[in-house]
C-alpha positions in Angstrom: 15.2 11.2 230.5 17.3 11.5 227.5 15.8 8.3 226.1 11.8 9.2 226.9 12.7 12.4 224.9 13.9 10.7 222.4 10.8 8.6 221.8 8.7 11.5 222.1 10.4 14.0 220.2 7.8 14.5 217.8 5.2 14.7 220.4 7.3 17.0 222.1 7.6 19.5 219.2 3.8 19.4 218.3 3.3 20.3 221.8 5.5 23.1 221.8 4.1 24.6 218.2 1.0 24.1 219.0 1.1 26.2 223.0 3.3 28.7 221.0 0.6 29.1 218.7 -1.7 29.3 221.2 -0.2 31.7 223.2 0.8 34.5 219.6 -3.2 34.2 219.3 -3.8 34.8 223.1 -1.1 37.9 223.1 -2.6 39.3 219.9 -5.3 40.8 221.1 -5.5 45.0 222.1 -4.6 44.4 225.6 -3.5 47.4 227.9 -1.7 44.9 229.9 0.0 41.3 229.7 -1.0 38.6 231.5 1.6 37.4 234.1 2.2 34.2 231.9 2.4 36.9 229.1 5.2 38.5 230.5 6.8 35.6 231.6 6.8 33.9 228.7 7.8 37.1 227.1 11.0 36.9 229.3 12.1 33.8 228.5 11.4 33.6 224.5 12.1 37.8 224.0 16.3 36.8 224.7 16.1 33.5 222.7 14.1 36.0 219.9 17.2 39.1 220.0 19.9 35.9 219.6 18.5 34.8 217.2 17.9 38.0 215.5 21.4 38.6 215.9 22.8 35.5 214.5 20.5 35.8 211.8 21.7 39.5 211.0 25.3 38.7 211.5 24.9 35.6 209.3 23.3 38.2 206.6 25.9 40.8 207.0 28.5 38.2 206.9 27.3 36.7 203.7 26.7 39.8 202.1 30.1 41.4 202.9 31.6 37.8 201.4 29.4 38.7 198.6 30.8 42.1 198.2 34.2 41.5 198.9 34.3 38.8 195.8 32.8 41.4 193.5 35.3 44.2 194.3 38.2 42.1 193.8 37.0 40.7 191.2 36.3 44.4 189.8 40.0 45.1 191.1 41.9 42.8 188.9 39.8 44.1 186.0 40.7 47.4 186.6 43.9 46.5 187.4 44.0 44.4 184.1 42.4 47.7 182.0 45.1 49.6 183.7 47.8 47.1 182.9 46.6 47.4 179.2 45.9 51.0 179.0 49.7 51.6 180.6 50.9 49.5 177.5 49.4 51.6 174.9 50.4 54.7 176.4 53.6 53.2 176.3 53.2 52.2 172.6 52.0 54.9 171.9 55.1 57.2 173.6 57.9 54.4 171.6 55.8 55.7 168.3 56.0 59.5 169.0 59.6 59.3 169.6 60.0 57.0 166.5 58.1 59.6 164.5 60.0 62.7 166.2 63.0 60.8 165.0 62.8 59.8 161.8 61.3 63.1 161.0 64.5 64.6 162.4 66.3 62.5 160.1 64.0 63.3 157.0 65.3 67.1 157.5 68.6 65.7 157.7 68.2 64.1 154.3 66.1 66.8 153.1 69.6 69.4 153.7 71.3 66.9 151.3 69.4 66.6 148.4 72.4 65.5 146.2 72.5 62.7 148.2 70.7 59.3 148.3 69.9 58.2 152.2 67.9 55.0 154.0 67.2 54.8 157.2 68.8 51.6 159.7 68.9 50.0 162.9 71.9 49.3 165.4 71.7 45.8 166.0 75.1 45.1 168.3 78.2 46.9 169.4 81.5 45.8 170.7 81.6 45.8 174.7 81.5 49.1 176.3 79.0 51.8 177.5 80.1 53.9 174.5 79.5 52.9 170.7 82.7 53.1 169.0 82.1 50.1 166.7 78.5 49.0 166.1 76.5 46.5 163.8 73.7 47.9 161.5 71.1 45.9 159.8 71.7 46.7 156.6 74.4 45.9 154.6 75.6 45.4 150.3 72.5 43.9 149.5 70.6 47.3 150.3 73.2 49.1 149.2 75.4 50.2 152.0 79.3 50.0 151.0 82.1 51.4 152.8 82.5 55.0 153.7 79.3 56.1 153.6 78.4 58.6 156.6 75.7 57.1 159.9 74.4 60.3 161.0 71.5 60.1 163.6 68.8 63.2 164.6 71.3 65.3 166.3 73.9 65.2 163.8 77.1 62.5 162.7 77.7 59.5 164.2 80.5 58.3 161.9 81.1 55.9 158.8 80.5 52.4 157.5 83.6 50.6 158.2 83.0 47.3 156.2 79.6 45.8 155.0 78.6 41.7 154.0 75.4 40.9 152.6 72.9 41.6 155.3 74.3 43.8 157.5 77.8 46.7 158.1 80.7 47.8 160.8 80.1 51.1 161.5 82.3 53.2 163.2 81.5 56.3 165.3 83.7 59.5 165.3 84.8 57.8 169.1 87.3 55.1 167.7 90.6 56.3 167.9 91.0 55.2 164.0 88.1 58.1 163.4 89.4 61.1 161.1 87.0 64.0 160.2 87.8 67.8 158.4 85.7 70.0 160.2 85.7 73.6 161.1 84.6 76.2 163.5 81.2 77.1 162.2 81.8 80.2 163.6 84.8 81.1 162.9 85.5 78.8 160.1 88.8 78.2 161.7 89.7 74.4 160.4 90.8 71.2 161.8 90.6 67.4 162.0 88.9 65.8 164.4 90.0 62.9 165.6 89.0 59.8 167.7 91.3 59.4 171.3 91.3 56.1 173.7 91.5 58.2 176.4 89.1 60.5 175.6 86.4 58.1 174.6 86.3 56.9 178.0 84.2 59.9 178.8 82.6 60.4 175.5 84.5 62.8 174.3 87.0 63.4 171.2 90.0 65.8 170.1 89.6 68.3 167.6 93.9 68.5 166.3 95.4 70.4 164.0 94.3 73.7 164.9 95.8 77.2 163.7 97.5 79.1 166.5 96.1 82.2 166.2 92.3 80.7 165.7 90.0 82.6 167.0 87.6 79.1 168.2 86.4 79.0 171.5 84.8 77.0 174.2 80.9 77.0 173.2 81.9 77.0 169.5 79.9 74.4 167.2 81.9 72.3 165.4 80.7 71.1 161.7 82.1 68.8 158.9 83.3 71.1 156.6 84.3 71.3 152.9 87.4 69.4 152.6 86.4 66.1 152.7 85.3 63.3 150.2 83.4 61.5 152.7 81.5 63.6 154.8 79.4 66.4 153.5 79.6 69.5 154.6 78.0 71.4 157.5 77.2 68.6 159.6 77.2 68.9 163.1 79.7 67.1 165.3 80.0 68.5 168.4 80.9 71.7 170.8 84.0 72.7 171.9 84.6 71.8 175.6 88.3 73.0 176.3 91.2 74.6 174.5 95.0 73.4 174.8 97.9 74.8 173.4 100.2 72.4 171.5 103.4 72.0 172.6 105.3 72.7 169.8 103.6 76.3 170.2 102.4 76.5 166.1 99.0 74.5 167.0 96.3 74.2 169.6 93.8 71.6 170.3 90.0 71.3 171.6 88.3 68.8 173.2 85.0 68.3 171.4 81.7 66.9 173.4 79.6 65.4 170.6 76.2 66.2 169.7 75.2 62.7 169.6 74.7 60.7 172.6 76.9 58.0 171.6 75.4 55.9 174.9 72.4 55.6 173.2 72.1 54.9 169.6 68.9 53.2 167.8 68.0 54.7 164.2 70.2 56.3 161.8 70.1 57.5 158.6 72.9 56.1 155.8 73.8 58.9 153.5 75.1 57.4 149.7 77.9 59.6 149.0 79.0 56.8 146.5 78.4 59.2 143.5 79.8 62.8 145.0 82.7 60.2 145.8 83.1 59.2 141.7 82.7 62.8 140.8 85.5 63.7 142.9 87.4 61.0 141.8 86.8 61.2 138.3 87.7 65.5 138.8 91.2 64.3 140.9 91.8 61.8 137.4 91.2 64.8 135.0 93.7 67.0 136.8 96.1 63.9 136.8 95.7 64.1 133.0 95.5 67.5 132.8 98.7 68.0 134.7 100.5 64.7 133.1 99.4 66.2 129.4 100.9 70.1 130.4 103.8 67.5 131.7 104.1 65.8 128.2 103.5 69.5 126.3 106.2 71.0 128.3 108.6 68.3 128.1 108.0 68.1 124.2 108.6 71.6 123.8 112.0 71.6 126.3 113.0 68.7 123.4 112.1 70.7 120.4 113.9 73.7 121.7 117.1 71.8 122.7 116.8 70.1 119.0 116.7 73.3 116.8 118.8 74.6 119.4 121.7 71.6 118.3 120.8 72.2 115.0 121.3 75.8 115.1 124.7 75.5 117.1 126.0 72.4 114.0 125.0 75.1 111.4 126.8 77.8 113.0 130.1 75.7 113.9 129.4 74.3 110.2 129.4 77.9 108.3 132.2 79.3 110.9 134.5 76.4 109.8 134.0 76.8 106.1 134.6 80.2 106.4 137.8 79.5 108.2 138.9 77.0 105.6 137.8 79.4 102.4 139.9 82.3 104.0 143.0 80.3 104.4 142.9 78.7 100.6 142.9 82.7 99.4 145.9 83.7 101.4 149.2 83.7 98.9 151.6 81.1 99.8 155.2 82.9 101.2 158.1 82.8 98.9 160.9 81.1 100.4 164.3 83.0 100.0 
């Protein structure tokens, strides 16, 4: 069977075209009614017509969906990549603003101090710690930066350059327990010294010593540098006052200061050259020296000249006193002896 259809195959299929041709031109005509091979034909073929309909449909569909599915993910990872792009300008763009709000925080710093030469720097490393209490910035004595100039960031001091090579400086925050600063209730003007404390810095925090007893400071108070320093100018801020001890000694009281800079997070600062307020003072202290070693000289001249004419005077008198002495007893007639 399998072998006679095999060999007639093609005789077969022209056959089969050919009565199904036959049979669409029969059925095409305005007939009320089909035939009895109409309809039976028409049941057998109509099922074999819906499959393959179907298949045909769901192949369609199935291609198309394919189709679509490649374009939306494709469309996806664009997005997704415009997204990824846009969220990195926006991001960009946010590191910029706060740049700019910074540095333009620092410009009005610098812009209080006129007198004052300042540049701006970068932290580049810190010892270990969450707190920086001795940091690396990224300029050092070839731009300029030399020892005891103030770090001061937007919110107010950071602390001092504690050494400085060639291309870069130590700095020290007002943290390290070797940290000394004048400052003063602005306030009340009350004064004090505030002061670096191991213990403290664990929580950020410093001690403000040194304080009158009778001060009227209190917790809230902002504390400034104030005016009797040679490093730090005045009137920057530091800090607010936390809590209030009593010394032991009872003469003094202390406060715990919470700085104004987050000393957790440090990034730009501004370096303040007080190099030249620093030779004027010096160069004042030098002409009191030599004004108070001259008055010194003066004084001590004048003590000599006085003791001299006062010698002098006291030889003349015992001089005159004796002659005197001698004249009168060379006048006295001598006693006759009996």
């Amino acid at each position: 069977m399998f072998a006679f259809l095999e060999r007639h195959k093609k005789i077969i299929l022209t056959s089969v075209i050919i009565i199904l041709a036959a049979l669409a031109l029969f059925t095409s005509g305005k007939k009320a009614n089909a035939t009895w091979l109409e309809s039976a034909l028409g049941f057998v073929i109509t099922p074999i017509q819906d499959v393959t309909t179907g298949v045909g449909n769901w192949v369609d569909n199935t291609l198309t969906n394919r189709r679509e599915q490649s374009e939306i993910v494709a469309e996806n990872e664009a997005l997704r990549e415009q997204v990824a792009s846009l969220q990195s300008d926006i991001n960009r763009l946010q590191k910029y603003e706060t740049e700019n709000a910074r540095l333009s925080s620092l410009l009005r710093i610098a812009q209080k101090y006129p007198q004052y030469d300042s540049f701006g720097t970068t932290i580049i490393a810190k010892n270990p710690g969450s707190w920086y209490d001795v940091f690396t910035i990224d300029k050092g004595t070839s731009d300029g930066v030399k020892s005891n100039m103030v770090l001061c960031s937007a919110e107010g001091l950071v602390g001092k350059v504690l050494e400085s090579g060639a291309t870069y400086a130590k700095g020290q925050s007002i943290l390290d327990s070797r940290s000394s600063v004048p400052a003063m209730s602005l306030r009340t003007e009350d004064l004090g010294v505030v002061k670096g404390d191991y213990t403290l810095m664990n929580d950020g925090l410093c001690k403000m010593e040194y304080i009158d007893a009778e001060a009227e400071i209190a917790v809230g108070d902002e504390i400034v540098t104030s005016h009797l320093s040679d490093i730090y100018p005045p009137g920057l801020t530091i800090g607010k006052v936390k809590e209030i001890k009593n010394d032991t000694n009872g003469l003094t009281k202390y406060a715990i200061i919470e700085p104004a800079v987050d000393l957790k997070h440090l990034d730009t600062l501004l370096v303040i050259d007080n190099s030249d307020v620093q030779a004027q003072n010096e160069a004042a202290t030098t002409d009191q020296t030599t004004n108070t070693t001259d008055t010194t000289d003066t004084t001590n001249t004048t003590n000599t000249s006085n003791q001299t004419n006062n010698q002098t005077i006291n030889q003349t008198s015992n001089t005159t006193t004796n002659q005197t002495t001698n004249q009168t007893s060379d006048m006295a007639p001598e006693e006759e002896t009996p």
